[in-house]
N, C-alpha and C positions, 0 to 999 in steps of 0.2 A: 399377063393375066393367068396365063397354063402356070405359069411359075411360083402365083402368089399362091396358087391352089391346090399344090403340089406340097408349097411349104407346109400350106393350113392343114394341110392330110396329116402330114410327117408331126407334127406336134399334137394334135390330135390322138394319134396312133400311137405316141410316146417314143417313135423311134427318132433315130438322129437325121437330120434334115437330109438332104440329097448331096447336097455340098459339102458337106463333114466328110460322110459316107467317103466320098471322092477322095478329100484330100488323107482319109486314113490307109486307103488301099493306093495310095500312089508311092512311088519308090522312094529310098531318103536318099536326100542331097549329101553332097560331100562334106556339110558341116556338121549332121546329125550324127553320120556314119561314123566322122573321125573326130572331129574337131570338138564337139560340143560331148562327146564322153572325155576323152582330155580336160579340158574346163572342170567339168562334174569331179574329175578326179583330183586335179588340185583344190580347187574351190573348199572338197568336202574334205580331204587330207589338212590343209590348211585351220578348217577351223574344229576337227579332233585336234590338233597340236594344240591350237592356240588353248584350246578350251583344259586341255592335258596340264597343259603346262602351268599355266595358272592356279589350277588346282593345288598342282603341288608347290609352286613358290611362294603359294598363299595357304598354304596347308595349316591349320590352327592345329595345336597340340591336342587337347582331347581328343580329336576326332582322331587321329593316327591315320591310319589305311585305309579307315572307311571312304573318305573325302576325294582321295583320286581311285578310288574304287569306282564309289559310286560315280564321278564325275566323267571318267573315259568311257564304263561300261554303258551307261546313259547317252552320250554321244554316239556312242557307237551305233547303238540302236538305231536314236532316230534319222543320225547321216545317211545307214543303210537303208531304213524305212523311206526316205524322201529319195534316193540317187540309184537307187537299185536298178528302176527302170530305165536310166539315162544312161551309166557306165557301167553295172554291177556291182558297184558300190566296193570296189576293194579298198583304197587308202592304203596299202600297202604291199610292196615288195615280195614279198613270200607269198603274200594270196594270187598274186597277178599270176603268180611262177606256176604255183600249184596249178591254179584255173585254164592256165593256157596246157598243161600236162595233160588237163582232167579233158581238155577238148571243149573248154567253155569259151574259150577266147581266140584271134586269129593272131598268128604269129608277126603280125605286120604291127599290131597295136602295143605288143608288149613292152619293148624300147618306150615310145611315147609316154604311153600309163607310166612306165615307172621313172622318166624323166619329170611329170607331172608331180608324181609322188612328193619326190624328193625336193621338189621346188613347193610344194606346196608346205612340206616338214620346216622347212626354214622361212616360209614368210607366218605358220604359224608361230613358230617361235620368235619372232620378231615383234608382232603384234603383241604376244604377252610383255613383254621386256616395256615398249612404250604401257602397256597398262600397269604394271607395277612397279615397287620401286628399287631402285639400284641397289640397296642394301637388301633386299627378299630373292632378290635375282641373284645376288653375287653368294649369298647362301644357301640356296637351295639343293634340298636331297631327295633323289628319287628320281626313276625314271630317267636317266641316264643324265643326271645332272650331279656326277663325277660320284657315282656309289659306288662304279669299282677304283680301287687307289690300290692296289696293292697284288702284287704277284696271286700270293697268297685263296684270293679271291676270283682269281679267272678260272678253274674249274669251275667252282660251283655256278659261277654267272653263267659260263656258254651252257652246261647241261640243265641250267633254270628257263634260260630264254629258248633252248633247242625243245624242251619237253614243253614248257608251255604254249613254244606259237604250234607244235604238232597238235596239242589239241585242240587250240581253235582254230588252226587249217582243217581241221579233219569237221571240224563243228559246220564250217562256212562251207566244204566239199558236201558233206552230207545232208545239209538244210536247204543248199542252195543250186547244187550242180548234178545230186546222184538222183534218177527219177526217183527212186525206188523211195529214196525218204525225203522229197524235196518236200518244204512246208512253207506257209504261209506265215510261220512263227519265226521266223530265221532271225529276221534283227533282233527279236528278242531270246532267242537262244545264242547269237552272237553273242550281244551287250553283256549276258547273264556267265559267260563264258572269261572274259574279258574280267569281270567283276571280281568273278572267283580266283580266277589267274592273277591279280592283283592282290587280290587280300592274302593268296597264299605265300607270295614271292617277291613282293613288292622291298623287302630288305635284303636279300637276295643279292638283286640285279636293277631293280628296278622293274622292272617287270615289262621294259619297251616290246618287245616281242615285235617290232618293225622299224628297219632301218631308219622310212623318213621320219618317225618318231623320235628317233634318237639322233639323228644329223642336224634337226633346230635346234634343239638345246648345245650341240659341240659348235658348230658356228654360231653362237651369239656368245660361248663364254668362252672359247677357246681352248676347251680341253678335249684333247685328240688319245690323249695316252694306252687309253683301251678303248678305243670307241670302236677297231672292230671287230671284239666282242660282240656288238650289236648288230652286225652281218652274218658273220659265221653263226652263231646261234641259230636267229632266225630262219636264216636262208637252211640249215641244218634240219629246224625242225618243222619249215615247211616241205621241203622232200621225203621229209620221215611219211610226213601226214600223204602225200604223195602215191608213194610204195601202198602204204595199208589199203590205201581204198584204192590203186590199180589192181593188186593185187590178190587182197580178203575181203575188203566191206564193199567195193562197189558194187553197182548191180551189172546186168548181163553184158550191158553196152560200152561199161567202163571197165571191166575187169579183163587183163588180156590173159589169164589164165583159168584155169580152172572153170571152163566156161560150163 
């Protein structure tokens, strides 16, 4: 009876019952901690690929850039809008690298996250392949679905994927990890990041700017020939983004210099 009356307060009163209360201030298990951000991070890796990928193998001609512009930078958002609170919401390699540098992540998780990634890159890529068809799959340009062919073209690709993932590392450090400008708007200056990144570069390189991004599409067609291009870049232009905000942009907690 003390308990039904207790509850009838607590609703009354518009606060959260007594029993919530409890279970938000108790410790987390070993699957919230470790396991169930894992999950979060394939899960949400998996379907930016799938939804990436698609994009581009089903890319209609008028639309050009816009279509996997709009199509990754719009995932991106809302992947990070919904997974933020569960893993961070990285989906990629370079951000995990950065984040754990920035002091956002514990070095014990980093391995994991980025075995998730990468496992998540290829079941996204896989799922596109059953949604589309053999002849759209086995042609597809873009996003690292064999755009670099040729000598010729690996400059430009590593300093396209190195300058564009530094600035959306630095987008995701600055939005999401530095106090000083952490905001509330983050997946949507992510996505809008990502957008623009794409529509500038997207003939380029493709414009992967993340390894497990670009690991689906080389396991389901089998072209390796410069596929790590899309390491070195990235991982290149996430420690750029790195440097800057240990460095110049972080704020007092994150800059080991010039305090």
């Amino acid at each position: 009876m003390a308990e039904e009356k207790l509850h009838l307060r607590d609703m009354e009163s518009g606060s959260a019952p007594a029993a919530e209360k409890r279970d938000a201030n108790r410790p987390l298990g070993t699957y919230e901690r470790v396991i169930q951000p894992c999950v979060a991070e394939l899960v949400g890796t998996a379907f930016f690929v799938f939804v990436g990928c698609v994009s581009v193998i089903e890319n209609v001609e008028v639309a050009g850039r816009l279509q996997p512009a709009l199509t990754h930078g719009l995932a991106v958002a809302v992947l990070v809008a919904c997974m933020a609170e569960v893993s961070g919401a990285h989906f990629n390699p370079p951000f995990t690298m950065a984040i754990y540098l920035c002091g956002g992540i514990q070095l014990k998780m980093v391995v994991p996250y980025i075995v998730s990634q990468l496992i998540g890159g290829v079941l996204g890529a896989a799922m596109s392949k059953v949604m589309t068809t053999a002849e759209h799959y086995a042609s597809a340009q873009g996003a690292a679905f064999a755009v670099v062919q040729s000598e010729e073209q690996v400059v430009a690709a590593i300093f396209g994927e190195a300058a564009m993932t530094c600035l959306v590392t630095m987008v995701v450090l600055m939005s999401a990890v530095n106090s000083k400008s952490k905001s509330p708007m983050a997946p949507f200056m992510i996505g809008c990041t990502v957008i623009v990144n794409i529509l500038a570069g997207a003939d380029v390189s493709g414009t992967c700017l993340n390894p497990a991004r670009a690991l689906g599409p080389a396991v389901m067609t089998g072209y390796w020939k410069f596929h790590w291009v899309y390491w070195l870049g990235p991982l290149s232009g996430g420690l750029l983004a790195t440097v800057l905000v240990r460095l110049l942009l972080g704020d007092h907690r994150l800059r080991i210099i010039l305090k």
